[in-house]
Structures are given as C-alpha cells and as structure tokens.
C-alpha positions in Angstrom: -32.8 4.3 83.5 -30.8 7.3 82.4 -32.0 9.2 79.6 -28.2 8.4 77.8 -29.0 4.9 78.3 -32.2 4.8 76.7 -31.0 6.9 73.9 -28.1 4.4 73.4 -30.6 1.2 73.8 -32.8 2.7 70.8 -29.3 3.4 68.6 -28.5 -0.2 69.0 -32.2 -1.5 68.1 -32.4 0.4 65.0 -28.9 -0.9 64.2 -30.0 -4.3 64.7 -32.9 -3.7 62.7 -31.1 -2.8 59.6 -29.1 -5.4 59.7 -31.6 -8.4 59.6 -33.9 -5.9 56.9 -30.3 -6.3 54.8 -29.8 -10.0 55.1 -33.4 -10.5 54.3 -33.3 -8.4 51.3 -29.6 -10.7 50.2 -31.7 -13.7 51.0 -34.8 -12.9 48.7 -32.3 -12.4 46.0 -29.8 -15.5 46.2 -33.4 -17.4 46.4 -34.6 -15.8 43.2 -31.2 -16.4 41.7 -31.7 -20.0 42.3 -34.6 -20.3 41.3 -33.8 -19.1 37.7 -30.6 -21.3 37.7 -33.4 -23.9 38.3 -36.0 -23.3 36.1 -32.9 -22.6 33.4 -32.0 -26.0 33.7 -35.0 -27.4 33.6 -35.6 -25.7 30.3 -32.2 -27.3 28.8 -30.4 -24.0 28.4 -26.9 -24.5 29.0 -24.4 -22.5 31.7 -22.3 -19.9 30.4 -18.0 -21.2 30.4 -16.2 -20.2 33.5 -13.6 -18.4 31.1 -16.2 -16.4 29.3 -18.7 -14.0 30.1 -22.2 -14.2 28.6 -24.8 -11.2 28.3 -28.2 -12.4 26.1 -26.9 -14.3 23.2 -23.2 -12.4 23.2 -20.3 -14.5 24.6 -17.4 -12.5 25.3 -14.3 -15.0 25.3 -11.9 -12.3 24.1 -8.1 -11.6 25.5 -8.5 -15.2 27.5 -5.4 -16.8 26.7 -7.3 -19.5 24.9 -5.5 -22.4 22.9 -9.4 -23.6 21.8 -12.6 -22.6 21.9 -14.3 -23.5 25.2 -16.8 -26.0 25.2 -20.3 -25.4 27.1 -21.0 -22.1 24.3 -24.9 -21.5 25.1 -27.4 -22.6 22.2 -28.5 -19.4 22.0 -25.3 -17.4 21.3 -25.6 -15.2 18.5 -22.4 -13.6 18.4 -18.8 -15.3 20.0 -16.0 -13.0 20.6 -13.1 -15.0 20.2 -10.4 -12.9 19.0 -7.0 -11.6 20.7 -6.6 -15.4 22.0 -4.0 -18.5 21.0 -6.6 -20.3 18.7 -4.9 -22.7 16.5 -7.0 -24.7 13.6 -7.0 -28.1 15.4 -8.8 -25.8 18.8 -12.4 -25.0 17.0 -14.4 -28.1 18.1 -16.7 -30.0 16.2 -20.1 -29.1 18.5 -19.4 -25.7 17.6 -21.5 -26.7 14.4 -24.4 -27.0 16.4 -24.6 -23.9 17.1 -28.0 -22.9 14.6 -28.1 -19.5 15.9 -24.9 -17.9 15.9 -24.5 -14.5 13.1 -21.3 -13.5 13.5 -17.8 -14.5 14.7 -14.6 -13.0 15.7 -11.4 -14.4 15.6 -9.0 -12.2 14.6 -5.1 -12.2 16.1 -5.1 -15.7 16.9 -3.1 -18.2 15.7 -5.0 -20.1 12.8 -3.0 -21.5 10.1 -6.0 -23.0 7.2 -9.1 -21.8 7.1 -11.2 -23.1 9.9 -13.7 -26.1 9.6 -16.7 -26.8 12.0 -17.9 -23.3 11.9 -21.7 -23.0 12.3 -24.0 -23.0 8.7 -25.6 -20.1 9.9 -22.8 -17.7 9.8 -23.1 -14.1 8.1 -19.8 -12.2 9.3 -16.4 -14.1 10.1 -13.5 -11.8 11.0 -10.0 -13.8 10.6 -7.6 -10.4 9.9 -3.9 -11.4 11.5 -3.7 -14.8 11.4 -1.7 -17.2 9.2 -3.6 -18.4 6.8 -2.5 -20.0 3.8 -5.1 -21.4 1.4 -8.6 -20.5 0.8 -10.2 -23.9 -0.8 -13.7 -24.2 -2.0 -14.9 -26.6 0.7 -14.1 -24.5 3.6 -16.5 -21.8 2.2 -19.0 -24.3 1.2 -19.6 -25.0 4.9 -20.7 -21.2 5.1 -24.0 -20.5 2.4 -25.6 -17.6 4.0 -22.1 -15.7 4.5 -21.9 -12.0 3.6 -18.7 -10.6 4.9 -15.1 -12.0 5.0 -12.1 -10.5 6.8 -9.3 -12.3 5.7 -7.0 -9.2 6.1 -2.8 -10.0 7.3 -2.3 -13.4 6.3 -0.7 -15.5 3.6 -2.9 -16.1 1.0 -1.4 -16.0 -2.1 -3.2 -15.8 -5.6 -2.4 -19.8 -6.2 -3.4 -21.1 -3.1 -6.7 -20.0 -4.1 -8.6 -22.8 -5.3 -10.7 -22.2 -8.4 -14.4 -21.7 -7.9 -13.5 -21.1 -4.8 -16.4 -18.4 -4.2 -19.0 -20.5 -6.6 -20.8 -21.5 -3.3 -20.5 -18.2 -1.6 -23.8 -16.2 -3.7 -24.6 -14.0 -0.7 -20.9 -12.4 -0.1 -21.2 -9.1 0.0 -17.8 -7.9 1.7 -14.5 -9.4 0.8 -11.5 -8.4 2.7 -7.8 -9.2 1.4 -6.0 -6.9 2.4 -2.3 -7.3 3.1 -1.4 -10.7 1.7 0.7 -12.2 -1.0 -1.3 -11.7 -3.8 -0.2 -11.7 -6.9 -2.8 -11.4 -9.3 -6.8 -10.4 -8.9 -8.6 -13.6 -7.8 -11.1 -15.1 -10.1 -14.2 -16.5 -9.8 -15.4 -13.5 -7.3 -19.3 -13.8 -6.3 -21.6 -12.1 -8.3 -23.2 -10.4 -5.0 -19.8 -8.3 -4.2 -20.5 -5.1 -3.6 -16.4 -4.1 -1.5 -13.4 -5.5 -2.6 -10.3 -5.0 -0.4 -7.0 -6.2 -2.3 -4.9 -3.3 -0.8 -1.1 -3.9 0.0 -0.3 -7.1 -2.1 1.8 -7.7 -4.8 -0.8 -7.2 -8.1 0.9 -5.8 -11.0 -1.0 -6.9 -13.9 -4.9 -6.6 -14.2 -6.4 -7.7 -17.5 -9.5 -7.8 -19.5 -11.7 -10.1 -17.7 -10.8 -9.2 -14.1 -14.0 -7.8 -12.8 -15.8 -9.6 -15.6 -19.4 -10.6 -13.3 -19.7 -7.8 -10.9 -22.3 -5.8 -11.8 -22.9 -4.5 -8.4 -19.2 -3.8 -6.7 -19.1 -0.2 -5.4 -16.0 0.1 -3.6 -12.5 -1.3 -4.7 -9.3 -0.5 -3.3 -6.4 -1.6 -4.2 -3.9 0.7 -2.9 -0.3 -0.2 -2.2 0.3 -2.6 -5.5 2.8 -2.6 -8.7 0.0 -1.2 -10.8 1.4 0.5 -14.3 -0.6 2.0 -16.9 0.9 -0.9 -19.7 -0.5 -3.4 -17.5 -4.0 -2.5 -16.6 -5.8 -3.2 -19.8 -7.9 -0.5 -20.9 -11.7 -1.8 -20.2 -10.8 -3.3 -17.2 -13.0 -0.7 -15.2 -15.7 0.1 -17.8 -17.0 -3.1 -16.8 -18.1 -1.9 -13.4 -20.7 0.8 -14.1 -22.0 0.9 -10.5 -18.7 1.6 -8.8 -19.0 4.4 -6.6 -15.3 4.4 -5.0 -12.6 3.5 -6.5 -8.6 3.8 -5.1 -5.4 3.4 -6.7 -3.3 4.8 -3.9 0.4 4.2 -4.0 0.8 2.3 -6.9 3.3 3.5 -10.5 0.4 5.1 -12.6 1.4 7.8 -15.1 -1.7 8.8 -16.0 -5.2 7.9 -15.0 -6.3 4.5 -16.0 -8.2 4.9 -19.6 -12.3 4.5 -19.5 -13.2 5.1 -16.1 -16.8 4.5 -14.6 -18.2 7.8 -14.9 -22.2 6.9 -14.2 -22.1 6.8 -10.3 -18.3 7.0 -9.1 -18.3 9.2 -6.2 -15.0 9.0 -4.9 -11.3 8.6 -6.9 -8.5 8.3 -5.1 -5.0 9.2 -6.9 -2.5 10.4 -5.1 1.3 8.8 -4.4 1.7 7.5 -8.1 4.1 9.4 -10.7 0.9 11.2 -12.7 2.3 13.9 -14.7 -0.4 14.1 -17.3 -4.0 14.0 -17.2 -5.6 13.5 -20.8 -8.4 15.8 -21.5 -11.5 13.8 -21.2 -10.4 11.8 -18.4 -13.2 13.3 -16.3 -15.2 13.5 -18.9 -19.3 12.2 -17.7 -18.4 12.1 -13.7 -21.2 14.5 -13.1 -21.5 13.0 -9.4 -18.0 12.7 -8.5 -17.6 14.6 -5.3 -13.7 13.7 -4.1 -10.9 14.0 -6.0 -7.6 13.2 -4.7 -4.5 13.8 -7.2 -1.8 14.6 -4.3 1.5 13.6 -4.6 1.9 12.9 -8.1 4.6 14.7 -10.6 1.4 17.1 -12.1 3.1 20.2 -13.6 -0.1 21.5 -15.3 -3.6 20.5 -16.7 -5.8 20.4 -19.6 -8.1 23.4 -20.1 -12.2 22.0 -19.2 -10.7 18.9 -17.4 -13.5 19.6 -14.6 -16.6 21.0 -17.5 -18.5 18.2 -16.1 -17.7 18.1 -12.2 -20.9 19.3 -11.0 -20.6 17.6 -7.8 -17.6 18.2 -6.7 -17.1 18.7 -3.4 -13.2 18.2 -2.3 -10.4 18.4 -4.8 -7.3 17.7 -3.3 -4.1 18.6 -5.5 -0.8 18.9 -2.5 2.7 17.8 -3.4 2.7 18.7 -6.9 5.3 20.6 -9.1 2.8 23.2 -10.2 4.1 25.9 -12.9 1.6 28.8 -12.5 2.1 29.8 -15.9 -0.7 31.2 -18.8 -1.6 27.7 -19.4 -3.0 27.4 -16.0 -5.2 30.6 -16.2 -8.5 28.8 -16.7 -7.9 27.2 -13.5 -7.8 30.3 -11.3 -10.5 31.3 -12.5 -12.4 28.0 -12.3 -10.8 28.0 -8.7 -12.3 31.2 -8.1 -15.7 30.7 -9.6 -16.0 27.7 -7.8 -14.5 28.8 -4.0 -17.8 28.7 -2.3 -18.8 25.3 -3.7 -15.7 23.3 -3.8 -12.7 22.9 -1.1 -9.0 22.9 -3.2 -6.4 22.2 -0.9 -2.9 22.2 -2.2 -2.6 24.5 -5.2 0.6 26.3 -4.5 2.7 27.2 -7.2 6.1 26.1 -6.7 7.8 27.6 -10.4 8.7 30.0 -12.1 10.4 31.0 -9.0 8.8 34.4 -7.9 5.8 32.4 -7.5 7.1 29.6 -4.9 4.3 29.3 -2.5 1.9 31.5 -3.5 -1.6 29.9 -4.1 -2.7 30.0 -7.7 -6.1 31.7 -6.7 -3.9 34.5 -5.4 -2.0 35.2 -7.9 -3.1 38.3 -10.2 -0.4 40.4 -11.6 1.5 37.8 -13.2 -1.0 36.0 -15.2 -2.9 39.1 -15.6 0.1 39.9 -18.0 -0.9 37.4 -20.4 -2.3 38.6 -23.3 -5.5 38.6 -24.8 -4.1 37.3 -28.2 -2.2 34.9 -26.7 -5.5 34.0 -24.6 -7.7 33.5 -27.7 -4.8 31.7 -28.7 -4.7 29.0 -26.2 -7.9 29.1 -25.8 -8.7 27.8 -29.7 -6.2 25.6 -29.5 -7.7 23.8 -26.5 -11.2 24.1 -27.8 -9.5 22.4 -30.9 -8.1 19.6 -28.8 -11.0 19.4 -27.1 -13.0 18.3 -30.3 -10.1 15.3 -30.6 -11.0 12.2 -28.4 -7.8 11.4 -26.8 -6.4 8.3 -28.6 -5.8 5.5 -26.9 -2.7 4.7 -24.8 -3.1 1.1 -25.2 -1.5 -1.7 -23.3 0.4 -4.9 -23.2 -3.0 -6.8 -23.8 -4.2 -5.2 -26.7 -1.6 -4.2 -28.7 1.3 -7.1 -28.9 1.6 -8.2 -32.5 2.6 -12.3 -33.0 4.3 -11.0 -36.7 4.6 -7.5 -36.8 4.6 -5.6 -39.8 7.1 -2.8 -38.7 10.0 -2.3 -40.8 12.9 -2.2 -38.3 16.5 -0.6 -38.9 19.8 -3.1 -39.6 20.3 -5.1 -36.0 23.9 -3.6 -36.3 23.3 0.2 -36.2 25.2 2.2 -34.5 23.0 4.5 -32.8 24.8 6.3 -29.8 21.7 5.9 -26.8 22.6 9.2 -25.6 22.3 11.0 -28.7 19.1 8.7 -30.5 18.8 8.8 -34.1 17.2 11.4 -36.0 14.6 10.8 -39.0 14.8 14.1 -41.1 13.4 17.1 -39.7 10.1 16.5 -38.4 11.1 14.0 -35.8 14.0 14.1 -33.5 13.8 10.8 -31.0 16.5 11.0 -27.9 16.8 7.6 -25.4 18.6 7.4 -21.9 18.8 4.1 -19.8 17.9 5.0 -16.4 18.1 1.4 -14.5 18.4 -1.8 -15.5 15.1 -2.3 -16.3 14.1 1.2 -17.5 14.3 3.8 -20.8 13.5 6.9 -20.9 12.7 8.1 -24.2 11.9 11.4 -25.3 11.2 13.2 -28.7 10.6 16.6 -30.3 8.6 17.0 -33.0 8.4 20.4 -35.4 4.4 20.1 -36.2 1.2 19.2 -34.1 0.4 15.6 -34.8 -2.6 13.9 -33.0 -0.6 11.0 -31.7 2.9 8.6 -31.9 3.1 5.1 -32.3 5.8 4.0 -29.8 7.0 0.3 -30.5 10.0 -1.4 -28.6 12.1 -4.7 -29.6 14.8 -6.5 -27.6 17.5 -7.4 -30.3 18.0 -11.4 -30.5 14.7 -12.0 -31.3 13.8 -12.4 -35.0 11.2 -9.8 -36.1 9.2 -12.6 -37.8 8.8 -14.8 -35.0 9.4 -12.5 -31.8 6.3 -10.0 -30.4 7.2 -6.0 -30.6 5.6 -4.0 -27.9 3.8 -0.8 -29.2 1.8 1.9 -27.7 0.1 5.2 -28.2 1.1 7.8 -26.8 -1.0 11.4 -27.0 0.2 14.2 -29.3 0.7 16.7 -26.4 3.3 14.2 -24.7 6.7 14.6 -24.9 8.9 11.9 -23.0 7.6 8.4 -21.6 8.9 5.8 -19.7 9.3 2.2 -21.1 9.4 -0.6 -18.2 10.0 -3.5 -17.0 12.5 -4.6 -19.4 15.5 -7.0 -19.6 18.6 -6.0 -17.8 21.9 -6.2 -19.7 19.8 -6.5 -23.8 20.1 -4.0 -26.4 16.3 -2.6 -27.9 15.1 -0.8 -30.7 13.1 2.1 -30.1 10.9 3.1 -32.9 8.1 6.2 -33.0 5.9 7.0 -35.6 3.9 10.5 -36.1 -0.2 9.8 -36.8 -2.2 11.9 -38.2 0.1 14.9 -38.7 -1.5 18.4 -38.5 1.0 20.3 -40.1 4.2 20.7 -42.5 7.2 20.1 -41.2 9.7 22.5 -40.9 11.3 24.0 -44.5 8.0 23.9 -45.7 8.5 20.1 -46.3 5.6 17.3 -46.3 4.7 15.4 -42.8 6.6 12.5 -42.2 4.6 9.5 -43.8 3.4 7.4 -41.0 5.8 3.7 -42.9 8.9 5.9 -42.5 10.0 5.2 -38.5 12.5 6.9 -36.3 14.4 4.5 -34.7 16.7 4.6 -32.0 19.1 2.2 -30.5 19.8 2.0 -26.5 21.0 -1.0 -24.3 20.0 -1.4 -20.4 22.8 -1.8 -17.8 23.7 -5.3 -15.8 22.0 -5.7 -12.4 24.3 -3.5 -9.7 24.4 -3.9 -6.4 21.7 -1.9 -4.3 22.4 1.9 -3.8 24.6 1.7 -7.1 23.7 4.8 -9.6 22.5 3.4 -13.0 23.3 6.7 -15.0 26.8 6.4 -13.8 27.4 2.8 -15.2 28.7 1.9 -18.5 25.6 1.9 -21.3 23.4 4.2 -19.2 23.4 7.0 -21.5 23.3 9.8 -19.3 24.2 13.0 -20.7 26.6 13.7 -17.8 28.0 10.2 -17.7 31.2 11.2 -18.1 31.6 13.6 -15.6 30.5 11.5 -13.6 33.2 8.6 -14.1 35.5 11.5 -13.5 34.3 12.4 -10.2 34.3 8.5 -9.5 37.7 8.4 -8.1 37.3 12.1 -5.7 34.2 10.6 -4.2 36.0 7.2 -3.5 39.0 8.6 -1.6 36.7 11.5 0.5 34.4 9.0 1.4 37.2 6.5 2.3 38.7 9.2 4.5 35.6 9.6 6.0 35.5 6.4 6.5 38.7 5.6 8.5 38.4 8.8 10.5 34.5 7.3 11.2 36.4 3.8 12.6 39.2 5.6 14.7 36.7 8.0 16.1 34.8 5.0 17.2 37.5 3.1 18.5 38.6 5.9 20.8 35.6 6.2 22.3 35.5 2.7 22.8 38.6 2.4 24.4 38.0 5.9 26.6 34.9 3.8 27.9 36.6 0.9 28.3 39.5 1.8 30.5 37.0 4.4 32.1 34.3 1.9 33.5 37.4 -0.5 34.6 38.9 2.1 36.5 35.8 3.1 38.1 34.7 -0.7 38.7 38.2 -0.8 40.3 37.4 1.9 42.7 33.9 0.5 43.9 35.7 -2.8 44.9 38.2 -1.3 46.9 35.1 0.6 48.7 33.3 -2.7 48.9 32.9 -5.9 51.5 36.4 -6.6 50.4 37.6 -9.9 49.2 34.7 -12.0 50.9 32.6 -10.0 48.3 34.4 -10.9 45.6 34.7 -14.5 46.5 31.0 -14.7 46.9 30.5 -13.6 43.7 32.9 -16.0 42.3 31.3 -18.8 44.2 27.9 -17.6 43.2 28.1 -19.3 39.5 30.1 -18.5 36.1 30.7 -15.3 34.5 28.4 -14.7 31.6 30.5 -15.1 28.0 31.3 -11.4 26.9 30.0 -13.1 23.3 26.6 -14.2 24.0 24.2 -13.0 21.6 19.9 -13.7 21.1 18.6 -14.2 17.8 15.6 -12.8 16.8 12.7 -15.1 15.1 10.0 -15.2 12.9 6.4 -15.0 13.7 5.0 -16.4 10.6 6.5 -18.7 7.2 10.0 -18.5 7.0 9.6 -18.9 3.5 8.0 -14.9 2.7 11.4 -13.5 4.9 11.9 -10.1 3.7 15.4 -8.8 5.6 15.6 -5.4 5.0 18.7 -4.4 7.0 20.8 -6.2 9.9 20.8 -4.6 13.8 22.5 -5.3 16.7 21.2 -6.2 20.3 22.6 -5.6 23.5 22.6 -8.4 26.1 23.3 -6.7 29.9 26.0 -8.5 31.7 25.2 -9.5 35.6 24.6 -7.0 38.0 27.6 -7.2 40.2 30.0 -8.8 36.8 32.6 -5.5 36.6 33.4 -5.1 32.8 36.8 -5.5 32.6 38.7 -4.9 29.0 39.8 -8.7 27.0 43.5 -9.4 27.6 45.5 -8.8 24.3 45.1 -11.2 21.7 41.8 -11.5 22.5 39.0 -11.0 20.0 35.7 -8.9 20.9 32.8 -10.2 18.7 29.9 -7.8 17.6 27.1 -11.0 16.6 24.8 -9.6 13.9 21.6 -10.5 14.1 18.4 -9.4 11.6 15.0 -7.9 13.1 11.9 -10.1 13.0 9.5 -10.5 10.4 6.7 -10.3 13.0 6.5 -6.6 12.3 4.9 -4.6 9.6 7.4 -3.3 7.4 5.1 -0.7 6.3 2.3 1.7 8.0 -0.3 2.3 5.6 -1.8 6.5 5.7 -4.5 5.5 5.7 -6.3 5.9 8.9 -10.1 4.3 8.6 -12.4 3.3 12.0 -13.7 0.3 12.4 -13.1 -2.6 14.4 -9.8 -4.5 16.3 -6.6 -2.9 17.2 -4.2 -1.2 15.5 -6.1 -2.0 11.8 -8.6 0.0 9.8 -11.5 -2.6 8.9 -14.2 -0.8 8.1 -18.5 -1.1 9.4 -21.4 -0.1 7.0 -22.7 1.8 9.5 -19.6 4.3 9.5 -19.9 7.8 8.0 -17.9 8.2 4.8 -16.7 11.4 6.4 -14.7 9.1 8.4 -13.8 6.5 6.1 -10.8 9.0 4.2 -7.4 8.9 2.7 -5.5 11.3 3.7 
C-alpha cells in the first residue's frame, strides 16, 4: 500500500478513536446524572419547577411571568426569588407554609393587594416594595415571629389601615421599611427591637410627644419628603431616642432645627431643602461625634458665633444654596474654616452678598473682613459670649403651649388695625403683619432694646376668648420676623407679642415695656384663589405694594391677552399651512400611484379610521389616591396608506383631552442609595455608609 494511503488509514483510526473516547465520557456522565436523580428520589427530595431554576437551597423564580407561586418549591429552599412577576394575593399557596427552612423572600413588583397569608413561620426578611397593599393587620404579622426586616416600601398603606398592636407580635423587627405610602401620621405601637425606620415620602405633618415613646435602640430614621413644621413636632419628640445615630429631615418646611436633639451618639444629620434661616446657638451643643452635617439649601444668611465649639468629629459640613452675607458677623467662621481645612471638608460656603463678594468663598476672603475692627471685634465678640451664657428659650409648639382659658388680655374685637401698617405699642415695640396666602402671616417686629425672648400669641376672631384656645409661641430675642401657618382662609386674627425679660431701657430713656402690656395687631387672610393666583395681589393681603399692583392688573391683562390671540393665530396658520401642504402632496403621490385600482383597493380594504378617535390613559393602582397634575394630549397615527385630507367646512376637528397615568412617580427622590431591585434605593447592612449618602 502507498505510503499516502497508510498515512490516511491511521488519520481516520485516530479519528474514530476520539469519537467513541467522547461518547464514553457523555455516557459515564448521563449515568452518573441518573443516578443522583435516583438516589434524590429515593431520599424524598423534591425536583426543582420547570419554570424556576434551583442552585443549593436558592430558587430563582424571578422575571417568570408568574400569576402564582409554583408548586413543587424544594424542602430545602432557603431563599425564593419571586419578585418582578404577576403575583396576586389569592396566587401564594397554602403548602408554601411547609416550607420550615426558608429565611428570606422576595416579592417585590408584583401584583399583591393585602398582605400575604401562608408565608412560612420561619421567615426573617420579606421584601414587598411596589405592590398595592392596603392594610397591615396584626394577624398577618403574627404568622411571621422570627421576622426582622420588612420592606413595605410603594404601596398604599395608610396610617388607619394600620391595625393597632399591629407590631405587638413582631419582638424581633429590626428593619421597617415605609417608605412612599399614604401615611399620615407616625404609626404606633412600633417593636421595641427597631433599630431603622423608613417613613420617607408620606404625608406626616404632625409628630407629638409620645411618637417614638419605646425605642430605645432605633439608630436611623428618615423621614424625608413630609409636611414637617417646627409648631408641629413637639419639642422632646427626639430626646427620647438617645441612641440615634442618623437622623434625616430632608425636604420637609423646618425653620429652624428641631429643639433637643440627640446629641450622645448621632453621627449623621441631614438638613438641607427646608426654609432654615436660623440656627439657635446651642443647637449643636454635646454632638461631640457628629461627623456629617448637611444644611444645603435652606434660606441661612448667617450663624451664631461657637455653633460648632463642640464638633470634634466632624468630618463633612455641607452648607450649598444658601444666601450667605460675608459680613463681620461671619468672621469667626473663616477662621474656624481655616483652622479646621485639614480636618473637615466645607463644601458650599460662597458668599453671595454684599455684592463685591458674589462667589467668592468665605475662607478666601481677607481684605474685606480684615477691615473690621478690633473694637467692634471685642464688641461682637462679648456680646456672643454674653448670649452664649443665655440657654436659648424655648420655641415651643402646638402641643405644649395651647391654653383652654387664656389669660391674655386681648384688644376690642372691633379695632381697626390696618394689616399692612400693624399697631404700635409705644416705643419699645413696633409689630408689622402681611398676609401672604390664604393660609399664611407673616409677622415682623422691631424692638429698640435687647430682650431675651417674645411671647407670640395668635387668635382667630369669632371665638370667645374665654372658651376658644389662643396659640402662643416663643420666639428667640435675636429673631426678627416669623411665619404663622396653617391658618383659616378668609378669618380675621389677632396678633399679639410680648417682650420677656427686657435687657434694656427703651428708647427716651423710658422703662421696658412690662411683659401684661401686649402689642397687638389685627390682619385678615385672603379667600381660597384659584391656582397660580398671587395672594399679595388680592384684596386683604396686605402687601406693601398692593396697590401698585392692582394698578398694573389691567396692563398685564390686555399684554397677555394680546399675546394670547397672536399665540392662537400663529397656531392656526401653521395648522392650516400643514394641512393644505400634506393634501397637496398626498394628491401628488396618487396621481404617481397604481391609479384608481389602488385607490379602490384601499376603499375595499375596510373603513377609514374616525379622524376623532382618541385612547385614554388608566390607572395602575386605587382610583381613589388620583393625583391629576396637568392634562396632555396623545396622538393616534392614521392608517398607512389613509391620505389626510382637511374636514369639509362645517365640520368640527376635536382635540380629546386625556390626563397622564397615575402609574408613574410624580416625584424622583435625590437621593441615590444602593441596595437591592430596580430603579429603588432599599438599602443592605452590609453597605458602606460612604455609599449610603444624600446628596
């Protein structure tokens, strides 16, 4: 035989040879693979569902399309992936009880409506963010002993579909999520165990006394993105939590800190989008481990001389969007600023007045307060170190200071008191109020000597003094204007400040004003306008330039009219340019086209599409919480080969309106956290605080 021969007879024999040492090798192994199938079933263990995927004790049944839960779950699952799926309440089975070893569940972005039943006892982490659940009874979490975490984040829970003692069989939660419901109120009866409390994004306005009464050991609470005011947070509300070690207030109407903060261990306070525009000196006071500070975005012009004496772990102090005056009074803070550079990071202290300073950082500016003098230095300086001796009073609140029978002597009901203008109690106290909305006063005062604090007290006229419930406050010495809301649209109040504790003569060398003698003032809030409407503009507002402003009334109406018609015939043209231009060029295809078999094809395919057919756009969840924020139009595309030909005259050409879904947020949070899901921030222990930021 040919040596080429040979050499091709040995190719093919090796060849041959690979192939049945390859199909033995696949043999061995689909023999071994049966055999564990065997002996697995001899054992009792149960085959994983053909629509999930199991991997030792994890059963991934996520982004399935499920409507339920599949039956067949291994005995040994410890953690069920669920989420991302159709789930409704009535699709969790009952076996899924049986299930002894299961830790942790995920069903989030399904579509459960009540809190689901059948879960196993054993459970220690149940994730059901972005559902639509409504109620939270005490039975459902009485199925669940050992549970530590709760994500109950984007669904309807409101504070009365709560049931009470709802939690009292819940000792080992740790974690409770809340996050983006209807929530009016903070819910009672929290376990004792809490250590994070999530009620960001709800509808809270009013937090009193015994709110967090039981929690010794919460360390984090947010609750960002509510109706929180200073009047309505009673003032130990968050002394009572002395291990908190994060605490958030994001987004809320805060004018000044909340009073008594936990100072032993709070490591992180988070500010910033309220309308601060006064710290009190001593707010700070005792946070020796406080190591972020965020005060961004607030209305802060200034602050106290030795807020930060006791900062000595600060880290981060965060102080952007503010109205800073970079005047002498804010010397001792470039100089903290620069002391402190290497140890702490400051991040938005530009000046932005007097004007020569706009934009220049306060640590870089030298000239300017280097002009200020050493008197007046040793001036200010006393005079905070005096201050700083005084505690701050007490702003008080609506829980603590609401008198039944109040023993204020008020002015005649029938005073005459122009809001604008106030009323003026001798020399030592000028008081000045201004409706701003329908529900707001701002008052103001000037006062010609130092007092330690005012007494501000508030009426609505039509009660009876002796039977009706004045509102007072106290408002710091330093202060100069404040802000009096929510009150009753379209009612006339009485607005009364006393000086306490006067520190000096009033001017003409006469005595302090005696703290029985009241300046009053008289101001009445506006009627409810319609949305957009300017309140210092209507009649009773009290604006100082409310006349000129009803002159100007009839000049705005007929420019923006004019702008208005020349808006609709600018629209029409183009309209009717379009109109006649695609008819004329739809004309033109047709006369290029098959020609009249084309046309009656087309006819004799099936009616024309109405011109006014219109889709409306749904809801996703309870009809019930609509918010419609503002009406949109949508487009439906006419047939491929319809031409758009212009109505006949006489005609009418409808534009439906239609209103965007509720399925949407209507809000993005700024807050941008890792953790687990989508498009949401819920948040792992294991995550690095680094990570876990507001900005």
């Amino acid at each position: 035989m040919a040596p080429e021969g040979m050499a091709e007879l040995r190719d093919w024999l090796f060849l041959l040879l690979l192939c049945l040492t390859l199909l033995a090798e696949a043999l061995e192994f689909a023999a071994a693979a049966a055999a564990a199938a065997a002996a697995a079933q001899a054992e009792g263990a149960e085959p994983c569902p053909s629509a999930c995927r199991c991997d030792d004790g994890f059963i991934y049944c996520n982004d399935r399309g499920l409507s339920a839960i599949p039956a067949g779950i291994p005995r040994d699952a410890t953690v069920l992936y669920l989420q991302n799926n159709h789930i409704r309440s009535e699709g969790i089975p009952p076996e899924l009880e049986a299930l002894a070893a299961v830790r942790v569940i995920y069903l989030y972005e399904n579509e459960l409506d009540e809190f689901p039943l059948h879960l196993p006892p054993s459970l220690r982490e149940l994730h059901l963010q972005d559902n639509n659940i409504r109620s939270l009874l005490r039975g459902s979490l009485a199925r669940l002993p050992l549970l530590e975490k709760l994500h109950l984040d984007d669904n309807s829970v409101s504070t009365v579909s709560i049931e009470d003692d709802a939690f009292a069989d819940s000792p080992r939660l740790r974690l409770l999520f809340l996050s983006r419901n209807h929530l009016s109120s903070i819910p009672s009866g929290l376990p004792a165990a809490l250590e994070e409390l999530r009620l960001d994004d709800n509808r809270i306005s009013t937090i009193p006394t015994h709110a967090f009464r039981g929690l010794p050991g919460l360390r984090r609470l947010v609750l960002d993105g509510n109706l929180l005011a200073n009047q309505r947070i009673a003032d130990d509300t968050f002394s009572r939590l002395g291990n908190l070690t994060e605490l958030s207030l994001v987004r809320n109407s805060l004018l000044a800190p909340p009073l008594h903060l936990p100072s032993a261990h709070l490591q992180r306070l988070y500010l910033q989008d309220n309308a601060i525009g006064h710290v009190p000196r001593g707010a700070l006071d005792g946070m020796r481990r406080l190591q972020r500070l965020d005060l961004s975005s607030n209305n802060l012009t200034t602050l106290p001389r030795g807020l930060f004496r006791d900062l000595d772990g600060l880290a981060q102090l965060l102080l952007r969007a503010n109205p800073w005056h970079c005047g002498c009074h804010l010397l001792w803070l470039r100089d903290w600023v620069r002391a402190r550079g290497a140890a702490v990071s400051v991040r938005g202290l530009t000046c932005q007045a007097p004007e020569r300073l706009r934009g220049v950082a306060l640590r870089d500016v030298a000239a300017e307060m280097d002009e200020c003098g050493e008197a007046g230095g040793r001036g200010q300086a006393g005079s905070a170190a005096t201050a700083a001796t005084t505690p701050p009073p007490s702003q008080g609140s609506l829980f603590t200071l609401r008198a039944r029978r109040p023993g204020l002597r008020l002015p005649d009901a029938g005073l005459d008191a122009p809001p604008s203008a106030g009323a003026a109690g001798g020399k030592s106290l000028v008081l000045r109020v201004k409706p701003l909305t329908p529900d707001t006063i701002h008052v103001s005062w000037r006062a010609a000597a130092p007092v330690a604090s005012f007494r501000l007290s508030w009426l609505r006229l039509g009660q009876s003094p002796a039977v009706g419930s004045i509102t007072e406050t106290l408002v710091q010495g330093d202060r100069r204007e404040y802000l009096l809301t929510p009150l009753e649209p379209h009612s006339s109040y009485i607005i009364c400040m006393v000086p306490l504790g006067g520190g000096g003569a009033a001017r003409g060398g006469g005595p302090p004003a005696p703290d029985e003698t009241p300046v009053c003032a008289k101001a009445e809030t506006a009627e409810p306008g319609p949305p957009g409407a300017d309140p210092d503009g209507e009649p009773g507002g009290g604006g100082g330039g409310g006349g000129d402003q009803l002159a100007a009334l009839p000049l705005a109406g007929i420019i923006g009219g004019a702008t208005a018609l020349v808006s609709l015939a600018l629209i029409f043209g183009i309209f009717c340019w379009y109109g006649h231009r695609a008819g004329y060029l739809f004309a033109r295809e047709q006369s290029y086209s098959r020609g009249a078999s084309a046309s009656a094809s087309a006819n004799a395919a099936g009616p024309r599409k109405p011109a006014d057919d219109y889709a409306e756009a749904g809801t996703k969840k309870d009809n019930s919480i609509l918010e419609i924020r503002g009406p949109g139009f949508q487009m439906t595309p006419l047939g491929s080969r319809q031409p758009l030909r212009p109505k006949p005259l006489g005609e009418d050409f409808v534009i439906h309106t239609i209103f965007p879904s509720n399925g949407t947020s209507l809000y993005k949070s700024t807050h941008h956290t890792v953790g687990y899901g989508t498009n949401r921030g819920y948040r792992e222990g294991g995550i690095p605080d680094t990570d876990y930021s507001y900005t």
